[in-house]
N, CA and C atoms of all chains as a GROMACS GRO file, in nm:
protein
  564
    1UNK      N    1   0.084  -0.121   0.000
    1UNK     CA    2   0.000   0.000   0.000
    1UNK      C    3   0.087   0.126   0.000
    2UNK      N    4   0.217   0.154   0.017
    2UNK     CA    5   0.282   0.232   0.006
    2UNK      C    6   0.313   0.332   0.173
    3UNK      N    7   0.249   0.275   0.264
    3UNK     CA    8   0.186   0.351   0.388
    3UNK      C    9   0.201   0.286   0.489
    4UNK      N   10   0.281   0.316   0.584
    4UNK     CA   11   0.299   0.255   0.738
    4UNK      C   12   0.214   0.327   0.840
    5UNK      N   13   0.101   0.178   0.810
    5UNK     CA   14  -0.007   0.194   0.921
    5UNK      C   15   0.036   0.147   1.096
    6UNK      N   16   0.054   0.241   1.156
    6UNK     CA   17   0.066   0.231   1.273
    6UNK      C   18  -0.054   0.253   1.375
    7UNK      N   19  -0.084   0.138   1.448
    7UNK     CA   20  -0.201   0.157   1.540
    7UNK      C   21  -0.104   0.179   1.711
    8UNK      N   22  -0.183   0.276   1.725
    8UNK     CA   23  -0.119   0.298   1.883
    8UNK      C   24  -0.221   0.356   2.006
    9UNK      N   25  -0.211   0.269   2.083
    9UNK     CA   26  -0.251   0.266   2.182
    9UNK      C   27  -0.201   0.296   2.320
   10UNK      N   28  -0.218   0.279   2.480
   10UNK     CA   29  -0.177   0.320   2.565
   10UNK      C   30  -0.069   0.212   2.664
   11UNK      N   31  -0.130   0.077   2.609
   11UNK     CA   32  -0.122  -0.032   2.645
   11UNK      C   33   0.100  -0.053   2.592
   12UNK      N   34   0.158  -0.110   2.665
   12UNK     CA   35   0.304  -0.125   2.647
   12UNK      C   36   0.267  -0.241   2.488
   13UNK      N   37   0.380  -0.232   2.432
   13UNK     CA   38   0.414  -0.325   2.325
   13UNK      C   39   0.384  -0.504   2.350
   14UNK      N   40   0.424  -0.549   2.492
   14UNK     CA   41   0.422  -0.634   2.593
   14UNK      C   42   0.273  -0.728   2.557
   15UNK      N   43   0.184  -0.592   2.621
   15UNK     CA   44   0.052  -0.612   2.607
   15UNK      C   45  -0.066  -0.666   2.481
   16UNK      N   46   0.033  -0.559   2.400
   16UNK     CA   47   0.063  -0.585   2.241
   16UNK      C   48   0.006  -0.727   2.177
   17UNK      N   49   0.143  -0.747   2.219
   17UNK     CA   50   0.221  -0.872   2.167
   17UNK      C   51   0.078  -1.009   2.207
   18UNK      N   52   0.046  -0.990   2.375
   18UNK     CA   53  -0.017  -1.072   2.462
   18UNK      C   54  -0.159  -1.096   2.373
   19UNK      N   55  -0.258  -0.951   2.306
   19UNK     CA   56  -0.346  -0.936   2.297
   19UNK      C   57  -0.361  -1.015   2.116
   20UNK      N   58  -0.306  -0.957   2.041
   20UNK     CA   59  -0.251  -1.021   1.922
   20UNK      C   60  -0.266  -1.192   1.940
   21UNK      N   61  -0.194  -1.217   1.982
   21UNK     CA   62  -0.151  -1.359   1.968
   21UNK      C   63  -0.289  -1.446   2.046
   22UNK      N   64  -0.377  -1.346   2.134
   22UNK     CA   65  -0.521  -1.426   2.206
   22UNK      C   66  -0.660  -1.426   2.109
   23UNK      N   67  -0.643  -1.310   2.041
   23UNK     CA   68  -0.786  -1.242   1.982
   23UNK      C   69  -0.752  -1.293   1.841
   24UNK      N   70  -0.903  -1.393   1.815
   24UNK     CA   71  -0.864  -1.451   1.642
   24UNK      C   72  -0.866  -1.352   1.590
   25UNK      N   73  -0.965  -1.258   1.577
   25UNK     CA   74  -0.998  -1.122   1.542
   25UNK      C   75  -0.872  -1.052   1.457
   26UNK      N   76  -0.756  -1.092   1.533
   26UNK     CA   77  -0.595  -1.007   1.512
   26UNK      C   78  -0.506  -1.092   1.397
   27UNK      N   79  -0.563  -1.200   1.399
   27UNK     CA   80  -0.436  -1.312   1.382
   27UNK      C   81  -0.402  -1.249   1.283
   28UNK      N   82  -0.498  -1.193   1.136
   28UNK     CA   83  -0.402  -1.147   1.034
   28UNK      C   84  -0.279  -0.999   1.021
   29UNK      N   85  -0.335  -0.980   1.141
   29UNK     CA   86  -0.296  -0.835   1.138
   29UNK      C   87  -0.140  -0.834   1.111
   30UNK      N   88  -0.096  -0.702   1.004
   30UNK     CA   89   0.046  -0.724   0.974
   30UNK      C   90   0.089  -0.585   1.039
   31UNK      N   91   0.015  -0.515   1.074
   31UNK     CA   92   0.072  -0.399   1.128
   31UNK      C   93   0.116  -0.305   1.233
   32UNK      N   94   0.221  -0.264   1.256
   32UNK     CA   95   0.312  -0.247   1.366
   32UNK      C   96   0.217  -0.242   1.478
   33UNK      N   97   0.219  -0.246   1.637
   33UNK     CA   98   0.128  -0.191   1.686
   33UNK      C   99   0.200  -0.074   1.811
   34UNK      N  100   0.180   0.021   1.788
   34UNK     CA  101   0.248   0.097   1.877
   34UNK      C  102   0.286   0.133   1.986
   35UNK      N  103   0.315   0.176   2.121
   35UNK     CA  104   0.335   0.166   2.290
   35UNK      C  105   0.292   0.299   2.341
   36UNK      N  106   0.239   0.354   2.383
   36UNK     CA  107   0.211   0.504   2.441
   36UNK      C  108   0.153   0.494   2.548
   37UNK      N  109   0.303   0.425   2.666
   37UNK     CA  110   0.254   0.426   2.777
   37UNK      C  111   0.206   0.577   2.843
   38UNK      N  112   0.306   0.642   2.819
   38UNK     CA  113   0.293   0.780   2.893
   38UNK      C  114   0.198   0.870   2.844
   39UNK      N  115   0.124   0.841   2.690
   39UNK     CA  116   0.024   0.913   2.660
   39UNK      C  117   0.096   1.019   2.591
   40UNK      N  118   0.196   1.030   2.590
   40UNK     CA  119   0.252   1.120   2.483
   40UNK      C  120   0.262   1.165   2.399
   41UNK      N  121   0.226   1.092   2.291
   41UNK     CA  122   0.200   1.086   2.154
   41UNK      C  123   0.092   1.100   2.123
   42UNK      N  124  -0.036   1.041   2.234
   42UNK     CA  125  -0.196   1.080   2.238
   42UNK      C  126  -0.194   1.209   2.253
   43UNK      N  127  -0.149   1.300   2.334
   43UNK     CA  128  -0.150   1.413   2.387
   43UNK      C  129  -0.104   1.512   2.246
   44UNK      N  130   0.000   1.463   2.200
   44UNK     CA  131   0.086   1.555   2.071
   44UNK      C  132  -0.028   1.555   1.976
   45UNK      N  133  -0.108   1.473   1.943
   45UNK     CA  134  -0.237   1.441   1.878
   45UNK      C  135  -0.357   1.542   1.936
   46UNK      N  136  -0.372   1.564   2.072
   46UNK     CA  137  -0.474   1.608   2.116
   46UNK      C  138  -0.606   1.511   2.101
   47UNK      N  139  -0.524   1.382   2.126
   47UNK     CA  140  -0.660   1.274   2.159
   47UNK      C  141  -0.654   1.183   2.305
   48UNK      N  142  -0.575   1.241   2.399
   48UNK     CA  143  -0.548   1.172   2.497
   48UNK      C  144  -0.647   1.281   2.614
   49UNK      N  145  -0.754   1.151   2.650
   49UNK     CA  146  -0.811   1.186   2.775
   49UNK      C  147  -0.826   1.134   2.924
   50UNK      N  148  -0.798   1.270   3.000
   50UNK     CA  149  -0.729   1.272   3.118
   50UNK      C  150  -0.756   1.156   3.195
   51UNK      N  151  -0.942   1.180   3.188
   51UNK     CA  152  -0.989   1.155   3.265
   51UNK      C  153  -1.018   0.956   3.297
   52UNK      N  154  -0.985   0.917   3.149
   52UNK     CA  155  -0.955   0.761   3.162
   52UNK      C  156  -0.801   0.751   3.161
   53UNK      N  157  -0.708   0.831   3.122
   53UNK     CA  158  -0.574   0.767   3.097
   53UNK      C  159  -0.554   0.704   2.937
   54UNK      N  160  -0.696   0.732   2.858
   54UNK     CA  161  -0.644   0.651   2.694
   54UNK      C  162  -0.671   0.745   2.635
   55UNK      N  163  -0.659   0.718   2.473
   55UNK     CA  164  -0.653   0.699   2.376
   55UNK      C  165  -0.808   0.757   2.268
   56UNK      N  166  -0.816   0.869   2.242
   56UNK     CA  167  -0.945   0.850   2.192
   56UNK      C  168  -0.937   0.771   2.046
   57UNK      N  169  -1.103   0.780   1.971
   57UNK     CA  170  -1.043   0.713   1.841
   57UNK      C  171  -0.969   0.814   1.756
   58UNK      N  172  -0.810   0.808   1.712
   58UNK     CA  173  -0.782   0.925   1.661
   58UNK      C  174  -0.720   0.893   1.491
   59UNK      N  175  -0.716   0.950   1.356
   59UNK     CA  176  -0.654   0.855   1.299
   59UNK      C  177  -0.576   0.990   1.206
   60UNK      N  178  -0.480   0.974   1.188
   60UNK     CA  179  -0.394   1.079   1.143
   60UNK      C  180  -0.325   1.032   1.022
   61UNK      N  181  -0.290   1.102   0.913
   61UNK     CA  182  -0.215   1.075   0.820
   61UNK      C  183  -0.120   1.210   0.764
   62UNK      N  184   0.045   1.132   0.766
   62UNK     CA  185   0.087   1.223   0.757
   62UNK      C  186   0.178   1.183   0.631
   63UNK      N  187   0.246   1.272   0.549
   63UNK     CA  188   0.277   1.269   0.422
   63UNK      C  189   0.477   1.238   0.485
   64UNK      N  190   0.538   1.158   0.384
   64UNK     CA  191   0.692   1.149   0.373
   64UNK      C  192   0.728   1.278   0.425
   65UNK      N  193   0.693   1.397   0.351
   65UNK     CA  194   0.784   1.543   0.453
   65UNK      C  195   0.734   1.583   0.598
   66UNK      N  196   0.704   1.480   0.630
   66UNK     CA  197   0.632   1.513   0.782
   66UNK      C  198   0.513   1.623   0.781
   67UNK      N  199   0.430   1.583   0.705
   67UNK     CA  200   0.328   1.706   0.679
   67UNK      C  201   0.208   1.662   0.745
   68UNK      N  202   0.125   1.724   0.837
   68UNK     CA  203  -0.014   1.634   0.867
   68UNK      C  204  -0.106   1.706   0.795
   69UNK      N  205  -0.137   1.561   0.702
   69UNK     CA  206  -0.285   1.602   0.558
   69UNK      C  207  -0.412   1.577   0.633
   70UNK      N  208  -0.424   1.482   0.723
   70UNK     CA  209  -0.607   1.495   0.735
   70UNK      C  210  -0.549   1.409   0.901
   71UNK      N  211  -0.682   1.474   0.974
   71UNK     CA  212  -0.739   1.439   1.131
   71UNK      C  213  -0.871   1.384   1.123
   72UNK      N  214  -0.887   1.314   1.176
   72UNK     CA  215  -1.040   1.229   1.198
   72UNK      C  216  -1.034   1.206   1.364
   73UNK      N  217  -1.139   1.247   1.470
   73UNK     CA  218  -1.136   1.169   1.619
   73UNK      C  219  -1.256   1.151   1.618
   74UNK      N  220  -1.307   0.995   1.651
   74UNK     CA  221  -1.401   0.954   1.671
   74UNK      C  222  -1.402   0.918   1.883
   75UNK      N  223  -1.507   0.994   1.939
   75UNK     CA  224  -1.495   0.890   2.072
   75UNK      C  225  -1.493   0.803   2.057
   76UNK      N  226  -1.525   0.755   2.215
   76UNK     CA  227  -1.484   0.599   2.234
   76UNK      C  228  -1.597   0.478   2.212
   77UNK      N  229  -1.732   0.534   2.103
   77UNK     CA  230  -1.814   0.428   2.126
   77UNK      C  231  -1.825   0.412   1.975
   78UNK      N  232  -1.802   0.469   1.875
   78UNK     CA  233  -1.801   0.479   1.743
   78UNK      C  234  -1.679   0.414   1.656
   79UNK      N  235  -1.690   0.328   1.603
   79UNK     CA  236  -1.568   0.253   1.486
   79UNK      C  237  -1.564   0.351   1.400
   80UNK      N  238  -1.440   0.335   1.287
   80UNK     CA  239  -1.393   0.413   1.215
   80UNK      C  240  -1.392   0.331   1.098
   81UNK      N  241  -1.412   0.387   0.978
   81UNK     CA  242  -1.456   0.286   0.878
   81UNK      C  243  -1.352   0.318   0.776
   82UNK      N  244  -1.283   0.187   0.784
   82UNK     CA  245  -1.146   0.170   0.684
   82UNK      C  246  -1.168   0.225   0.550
   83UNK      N  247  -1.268   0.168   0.470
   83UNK     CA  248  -1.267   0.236   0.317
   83UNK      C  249  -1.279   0.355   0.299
   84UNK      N  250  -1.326   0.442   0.431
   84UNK     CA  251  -1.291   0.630   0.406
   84UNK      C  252  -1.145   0.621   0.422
   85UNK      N  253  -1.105   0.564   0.511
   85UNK     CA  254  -0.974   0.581   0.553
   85UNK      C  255  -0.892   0.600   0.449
   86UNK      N  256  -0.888   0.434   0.332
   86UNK     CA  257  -0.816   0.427   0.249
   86UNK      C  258  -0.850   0.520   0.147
   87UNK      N  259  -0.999   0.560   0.139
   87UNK     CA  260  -1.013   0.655   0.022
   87UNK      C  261  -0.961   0.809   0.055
   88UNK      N  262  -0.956   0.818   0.147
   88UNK     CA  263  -0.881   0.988   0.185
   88UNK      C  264  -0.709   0.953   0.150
   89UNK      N  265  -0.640   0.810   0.181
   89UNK     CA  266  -0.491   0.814   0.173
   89UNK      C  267  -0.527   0.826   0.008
   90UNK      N  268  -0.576   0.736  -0.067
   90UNK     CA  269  -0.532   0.730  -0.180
   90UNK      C  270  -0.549   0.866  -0.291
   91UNK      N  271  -0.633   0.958  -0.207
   91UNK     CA  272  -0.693   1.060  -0.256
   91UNK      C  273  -0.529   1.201  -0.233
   92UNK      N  274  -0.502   1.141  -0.095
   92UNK     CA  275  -0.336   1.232  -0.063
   92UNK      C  276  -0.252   1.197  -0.150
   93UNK      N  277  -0.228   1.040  -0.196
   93UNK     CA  278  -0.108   1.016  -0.288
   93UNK      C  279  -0.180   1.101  -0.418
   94UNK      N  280  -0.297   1.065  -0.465
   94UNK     CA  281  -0.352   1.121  -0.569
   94UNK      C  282  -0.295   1.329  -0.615
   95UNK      N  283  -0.312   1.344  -0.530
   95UNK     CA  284  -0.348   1.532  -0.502
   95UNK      C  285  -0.158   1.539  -0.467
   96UNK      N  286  -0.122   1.447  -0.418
   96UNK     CA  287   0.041   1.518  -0.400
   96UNK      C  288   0.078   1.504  -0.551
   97UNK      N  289   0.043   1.442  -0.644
   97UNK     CA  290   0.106   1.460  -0.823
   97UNK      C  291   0.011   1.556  -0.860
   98UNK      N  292  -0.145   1.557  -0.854
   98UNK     CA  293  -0.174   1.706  -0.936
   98UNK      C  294  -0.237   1.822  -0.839
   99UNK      N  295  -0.110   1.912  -0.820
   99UNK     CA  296  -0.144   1.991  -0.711
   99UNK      C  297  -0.262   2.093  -0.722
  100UNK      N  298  -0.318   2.074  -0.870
  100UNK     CA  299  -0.358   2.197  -0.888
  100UNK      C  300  -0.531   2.134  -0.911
  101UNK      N  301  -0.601   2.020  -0.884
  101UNK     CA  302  -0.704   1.926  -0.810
  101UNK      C  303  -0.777   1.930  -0.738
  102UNK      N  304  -0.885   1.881  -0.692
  102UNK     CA  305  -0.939   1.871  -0.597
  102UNK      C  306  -1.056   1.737  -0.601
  103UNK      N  307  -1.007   1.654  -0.495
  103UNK     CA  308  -1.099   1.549  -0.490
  103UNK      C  309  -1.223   1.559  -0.402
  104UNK      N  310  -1.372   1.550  -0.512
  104UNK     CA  311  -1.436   1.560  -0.472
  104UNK      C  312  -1.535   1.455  -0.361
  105UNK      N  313  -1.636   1.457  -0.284
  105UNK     CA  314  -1.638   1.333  -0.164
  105UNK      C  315  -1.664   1.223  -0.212
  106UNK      N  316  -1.711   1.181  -0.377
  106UNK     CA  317  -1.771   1.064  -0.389
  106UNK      C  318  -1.637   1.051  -0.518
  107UNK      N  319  -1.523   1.094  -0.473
  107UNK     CA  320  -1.393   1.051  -0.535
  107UNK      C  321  -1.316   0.909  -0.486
  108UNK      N  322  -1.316   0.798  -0.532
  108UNK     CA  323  -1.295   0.700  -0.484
  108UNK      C  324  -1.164   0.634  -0.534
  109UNK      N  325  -1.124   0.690  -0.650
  109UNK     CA  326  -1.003   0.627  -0.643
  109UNK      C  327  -0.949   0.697  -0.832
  110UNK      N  328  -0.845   0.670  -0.903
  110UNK     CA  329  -0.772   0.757  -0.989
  110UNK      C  330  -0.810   0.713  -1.149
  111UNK      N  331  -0.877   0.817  -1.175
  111UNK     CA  332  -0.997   0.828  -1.322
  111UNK      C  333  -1.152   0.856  -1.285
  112UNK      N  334  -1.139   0.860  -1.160
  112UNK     CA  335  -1.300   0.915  -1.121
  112UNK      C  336  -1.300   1.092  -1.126
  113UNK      N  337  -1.362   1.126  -1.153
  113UNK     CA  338  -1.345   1.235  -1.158
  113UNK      C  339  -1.316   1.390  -1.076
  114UNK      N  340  -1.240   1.479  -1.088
  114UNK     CA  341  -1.144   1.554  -1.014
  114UNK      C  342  -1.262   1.701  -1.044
  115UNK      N  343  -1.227   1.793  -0.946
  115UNK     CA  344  -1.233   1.926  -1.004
  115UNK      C  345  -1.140   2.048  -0.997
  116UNK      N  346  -1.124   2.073  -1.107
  116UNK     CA  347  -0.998   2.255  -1.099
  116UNK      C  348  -1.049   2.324  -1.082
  117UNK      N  349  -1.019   2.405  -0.925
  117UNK     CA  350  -1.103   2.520  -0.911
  117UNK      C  351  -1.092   2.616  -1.034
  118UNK      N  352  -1.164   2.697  -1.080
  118UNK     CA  353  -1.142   2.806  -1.211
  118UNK      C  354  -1.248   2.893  -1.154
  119UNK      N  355  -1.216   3.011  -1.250
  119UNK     CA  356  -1.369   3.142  -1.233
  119UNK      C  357  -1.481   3.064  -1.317
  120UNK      N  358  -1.466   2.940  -1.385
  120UNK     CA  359  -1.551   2.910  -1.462
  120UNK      C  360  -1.618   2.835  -1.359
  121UNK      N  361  -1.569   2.754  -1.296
  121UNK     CA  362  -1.614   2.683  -1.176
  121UNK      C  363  -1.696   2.765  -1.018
  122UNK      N  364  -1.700   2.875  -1.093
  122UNK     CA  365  -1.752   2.951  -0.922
  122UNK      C  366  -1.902   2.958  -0.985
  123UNK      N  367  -1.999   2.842  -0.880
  123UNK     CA  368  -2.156   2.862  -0.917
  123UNK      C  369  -2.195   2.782  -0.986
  124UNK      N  370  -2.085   2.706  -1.044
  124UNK     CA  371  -2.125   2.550  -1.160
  124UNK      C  372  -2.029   2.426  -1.119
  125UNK      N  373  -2.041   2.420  -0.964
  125UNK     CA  374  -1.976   2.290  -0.934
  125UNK      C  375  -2.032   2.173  -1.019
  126UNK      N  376  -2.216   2.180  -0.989
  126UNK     CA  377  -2.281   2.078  -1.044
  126UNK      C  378  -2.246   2.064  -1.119
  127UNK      N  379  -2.231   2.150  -1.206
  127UNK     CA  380  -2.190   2.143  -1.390
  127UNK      C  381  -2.049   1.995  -1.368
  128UNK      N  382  -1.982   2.130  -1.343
  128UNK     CA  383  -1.812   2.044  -1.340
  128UNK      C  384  -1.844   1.930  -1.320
  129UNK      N  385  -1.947   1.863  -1.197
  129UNK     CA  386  -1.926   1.747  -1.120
  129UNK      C  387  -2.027   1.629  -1.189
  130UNK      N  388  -2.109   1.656  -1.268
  130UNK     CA  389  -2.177   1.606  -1.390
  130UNK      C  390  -2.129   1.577  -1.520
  131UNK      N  391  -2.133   1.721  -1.602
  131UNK     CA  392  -2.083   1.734  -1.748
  131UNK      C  393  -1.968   1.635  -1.779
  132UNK      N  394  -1.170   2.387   3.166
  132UNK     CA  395  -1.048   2.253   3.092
  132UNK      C  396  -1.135   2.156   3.032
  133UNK      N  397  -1.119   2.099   2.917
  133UNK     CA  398  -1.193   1.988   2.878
  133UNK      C  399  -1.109   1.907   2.915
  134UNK      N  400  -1.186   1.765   2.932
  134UNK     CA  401  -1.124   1.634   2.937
  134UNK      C  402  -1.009   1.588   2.850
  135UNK      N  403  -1.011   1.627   2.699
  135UNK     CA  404  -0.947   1.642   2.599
  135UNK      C  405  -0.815   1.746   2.566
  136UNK      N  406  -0.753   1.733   2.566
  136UNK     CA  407  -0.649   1.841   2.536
  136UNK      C  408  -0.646   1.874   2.361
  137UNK      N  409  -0.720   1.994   2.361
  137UNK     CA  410  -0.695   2.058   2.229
  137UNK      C  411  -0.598   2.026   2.134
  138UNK      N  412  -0.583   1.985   2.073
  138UNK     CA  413  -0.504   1.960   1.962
  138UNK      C  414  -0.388   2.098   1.916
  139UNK      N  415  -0.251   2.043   1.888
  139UNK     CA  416  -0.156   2.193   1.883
  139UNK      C  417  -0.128   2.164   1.748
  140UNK      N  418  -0.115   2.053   1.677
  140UNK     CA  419  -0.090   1.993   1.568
  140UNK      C  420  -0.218   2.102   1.457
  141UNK      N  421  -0.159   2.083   1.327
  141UNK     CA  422  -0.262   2.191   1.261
  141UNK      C  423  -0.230   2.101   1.087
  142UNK      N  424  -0.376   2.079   0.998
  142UNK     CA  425  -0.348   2.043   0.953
  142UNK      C  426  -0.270   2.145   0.808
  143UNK      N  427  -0.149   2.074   0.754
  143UNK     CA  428  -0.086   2.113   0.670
  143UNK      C  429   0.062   2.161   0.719
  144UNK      N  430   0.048   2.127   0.850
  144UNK     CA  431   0.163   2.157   0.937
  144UNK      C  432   0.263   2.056   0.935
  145UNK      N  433   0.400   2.076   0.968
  145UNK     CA  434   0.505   1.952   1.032
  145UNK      C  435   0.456   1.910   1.129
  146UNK      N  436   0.486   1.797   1.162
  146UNK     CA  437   0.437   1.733   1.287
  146UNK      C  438   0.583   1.660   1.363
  147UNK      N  439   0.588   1.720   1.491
  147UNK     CA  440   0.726   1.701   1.524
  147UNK      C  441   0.791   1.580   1.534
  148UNK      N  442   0.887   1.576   1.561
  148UNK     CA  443   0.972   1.366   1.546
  148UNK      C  444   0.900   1.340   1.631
  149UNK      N  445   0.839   1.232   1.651
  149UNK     CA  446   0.862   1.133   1.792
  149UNK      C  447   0.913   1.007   1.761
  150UNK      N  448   0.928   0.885   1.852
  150UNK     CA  449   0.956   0.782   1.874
  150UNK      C  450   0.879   0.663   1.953
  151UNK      N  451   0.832   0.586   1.897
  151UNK     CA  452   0.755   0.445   2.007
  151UNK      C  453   0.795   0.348   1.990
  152UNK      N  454   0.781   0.247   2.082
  152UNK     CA  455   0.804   0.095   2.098
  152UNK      C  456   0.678   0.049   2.038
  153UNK      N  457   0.719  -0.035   1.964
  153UNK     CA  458   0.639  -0.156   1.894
  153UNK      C  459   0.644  -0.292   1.922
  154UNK      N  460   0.484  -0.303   1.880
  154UNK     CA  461   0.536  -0.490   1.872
  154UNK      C  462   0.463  -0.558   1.727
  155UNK      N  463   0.550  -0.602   1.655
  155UNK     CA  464   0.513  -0.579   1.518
  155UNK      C  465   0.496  -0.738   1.448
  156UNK      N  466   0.352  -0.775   1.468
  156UNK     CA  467   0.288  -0.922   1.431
  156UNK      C  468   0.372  -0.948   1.294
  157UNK      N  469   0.423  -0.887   1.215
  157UNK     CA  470   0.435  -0.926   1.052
  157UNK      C  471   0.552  -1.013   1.059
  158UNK      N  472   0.717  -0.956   1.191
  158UNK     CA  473   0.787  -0.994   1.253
  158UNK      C  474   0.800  -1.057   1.337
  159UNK      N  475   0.653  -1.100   1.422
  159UNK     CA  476   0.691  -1.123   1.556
  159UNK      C  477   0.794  -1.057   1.656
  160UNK      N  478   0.808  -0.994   1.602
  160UNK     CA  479   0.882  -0.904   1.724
  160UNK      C  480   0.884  -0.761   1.779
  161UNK      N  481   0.968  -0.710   1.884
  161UNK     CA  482   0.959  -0.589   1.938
  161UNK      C  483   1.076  -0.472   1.874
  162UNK      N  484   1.035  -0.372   1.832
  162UNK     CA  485   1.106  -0.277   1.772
  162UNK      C  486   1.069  -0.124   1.789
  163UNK      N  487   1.094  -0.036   1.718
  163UNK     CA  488   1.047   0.118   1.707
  163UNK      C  489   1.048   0.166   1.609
  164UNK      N  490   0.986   0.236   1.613
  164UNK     CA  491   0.931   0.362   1.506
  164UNK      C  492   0.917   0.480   1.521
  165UNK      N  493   0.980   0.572   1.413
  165UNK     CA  494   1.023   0.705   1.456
  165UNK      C  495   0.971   0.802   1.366
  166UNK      N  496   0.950   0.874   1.310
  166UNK     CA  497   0.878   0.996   1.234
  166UNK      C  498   1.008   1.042   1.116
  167UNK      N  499   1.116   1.029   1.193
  167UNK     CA  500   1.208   1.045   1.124
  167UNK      C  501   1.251   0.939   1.034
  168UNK      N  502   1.236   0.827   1.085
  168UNK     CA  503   1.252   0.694   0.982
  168UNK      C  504   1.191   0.722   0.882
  169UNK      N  505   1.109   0.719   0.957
  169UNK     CA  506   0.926   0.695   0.825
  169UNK      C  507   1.014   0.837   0.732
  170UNK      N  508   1.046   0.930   0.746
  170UNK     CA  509   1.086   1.069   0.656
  170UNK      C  510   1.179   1.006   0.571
  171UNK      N  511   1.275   0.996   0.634
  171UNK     CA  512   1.402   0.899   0.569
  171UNK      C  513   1.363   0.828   0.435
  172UNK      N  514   1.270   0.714   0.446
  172UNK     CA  515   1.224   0.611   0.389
  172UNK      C  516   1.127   0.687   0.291
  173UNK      N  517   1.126   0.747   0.278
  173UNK     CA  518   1.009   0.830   0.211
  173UNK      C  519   0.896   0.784   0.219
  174UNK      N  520   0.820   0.735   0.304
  174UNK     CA  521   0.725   0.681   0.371
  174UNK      C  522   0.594   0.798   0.436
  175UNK      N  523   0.489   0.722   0.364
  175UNK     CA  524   0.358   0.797   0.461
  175UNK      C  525   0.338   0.729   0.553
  176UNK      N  526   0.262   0.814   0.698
  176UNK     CA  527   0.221   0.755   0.800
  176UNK      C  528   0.110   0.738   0.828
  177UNK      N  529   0.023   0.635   0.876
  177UNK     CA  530  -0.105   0.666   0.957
  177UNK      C  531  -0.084   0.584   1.043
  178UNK      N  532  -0.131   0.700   1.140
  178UNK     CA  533  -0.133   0.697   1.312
  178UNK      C  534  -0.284   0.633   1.330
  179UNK      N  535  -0.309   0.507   1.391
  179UNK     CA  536  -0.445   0.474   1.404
  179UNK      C  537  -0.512   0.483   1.597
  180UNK      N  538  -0.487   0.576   1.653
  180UNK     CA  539  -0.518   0.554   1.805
  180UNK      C  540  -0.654   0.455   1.845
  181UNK      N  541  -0.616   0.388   1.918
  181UNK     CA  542  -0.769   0.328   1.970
  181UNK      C  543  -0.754   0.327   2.135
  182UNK      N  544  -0.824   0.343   2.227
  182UNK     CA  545  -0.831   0.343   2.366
  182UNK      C  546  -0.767   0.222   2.415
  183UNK      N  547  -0.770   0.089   2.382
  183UNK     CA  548  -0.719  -0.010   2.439
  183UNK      C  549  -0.749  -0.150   2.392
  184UNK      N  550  -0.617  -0.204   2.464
  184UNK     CA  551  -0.626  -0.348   2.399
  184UNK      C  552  -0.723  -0.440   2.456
  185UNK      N  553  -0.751  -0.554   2.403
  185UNK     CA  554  -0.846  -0.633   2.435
  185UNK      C  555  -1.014  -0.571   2.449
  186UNK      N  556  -1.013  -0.501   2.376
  186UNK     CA  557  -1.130  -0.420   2.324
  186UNK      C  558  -1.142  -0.371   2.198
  187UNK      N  559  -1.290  -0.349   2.117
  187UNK     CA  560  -1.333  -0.334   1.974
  187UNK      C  561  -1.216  -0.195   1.920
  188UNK      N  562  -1.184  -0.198   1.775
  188UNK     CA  563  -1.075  -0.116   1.773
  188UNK      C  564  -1.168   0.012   1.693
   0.00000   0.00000   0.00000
């Protein structure tokens, strides 16, 4: 996929390791899982709450130059639904080659259709997003 | 004060180095990961937080 998905949590690596190897749920999982005992990294996020000690749902993507492109926090009772996920990354690799783009929400992946902002475009999105 | 600590991070911004311990199923084993690696490598990141283990992610 081109993308190091890192899941991180509050729980030590240890725990990790323990939870992985119990829950069938995990068995395929290939991806790193992260340690944030101290909440540190939750906090640098601005998804770490006090008042339990974790982790909200937080999911961040950040570009090779250390750039952060998109924030999503879901609390703690709501899942996060992977195919936005992947459709917002593939939409970042997409938009980092044509800078001058814009992917619209029911943009799903590369030949679906884009829009250039223009003066022709101010008042005829529909147009653009139809025609 | 909210429960939450505001976010300082901004999007379109750098986001500063950090560093974590891993435990990485693909390896079976324990390692780290750094912001700066991932830069190095020319690598994108996603950060997936969830509240905790042995619970829905």
């Amino acid at each position: 996929m081109g993308a190091e998905v890192i899941t991180v949590s509050t729980d030590t690596q240890f725990v990790h390791l323990a939870w992985q190897r119990h829950e069938k749920e995990l068995a395929a999982v290939k991806y790193p899982m992260g340690s944030d005992p101290t909440g540190n990294l939750a906090r640098m996020f601005g998804v770490y709450d006090d008042t339990s000690g974790l982790a909200l749902r937080g999911t961040f993507i950040i570009n090779p130059e250390g750039i952060l492109m998109n924030s999503e926090v879901n609390f703690y009772n709501m899942g996060r639904n992977i195919d936005e996920l992947m459709r917002k990354y593939k939409a970042n690799l997409y938009l980092a080659k044509k800078t001058d783009e814009g992917c619209p929400s029911k943009w799903q992946d590369e030949g679906d259709k884009t829009l250039k902002p223009s003066p022709d475009m101010v008042g005829r999105v529909h147009e653009a997003l139809n025609d | 004060m909210s429960d939450c600590q505001e976010t300082r991070l901004k999007l379109g911004h750098p986001v500063p180095d950090f560093e974590i311990d891993t435990y990485d199923p693909a390896v079976n084993n324990f390692g780290k990961i750094s912001l700066e690696g991932q830069k190095s490598a020319g690598k994108w990141t996603i950060l997936f937080f969830y509240p905790a283990d042995f619970t829905f992610v």
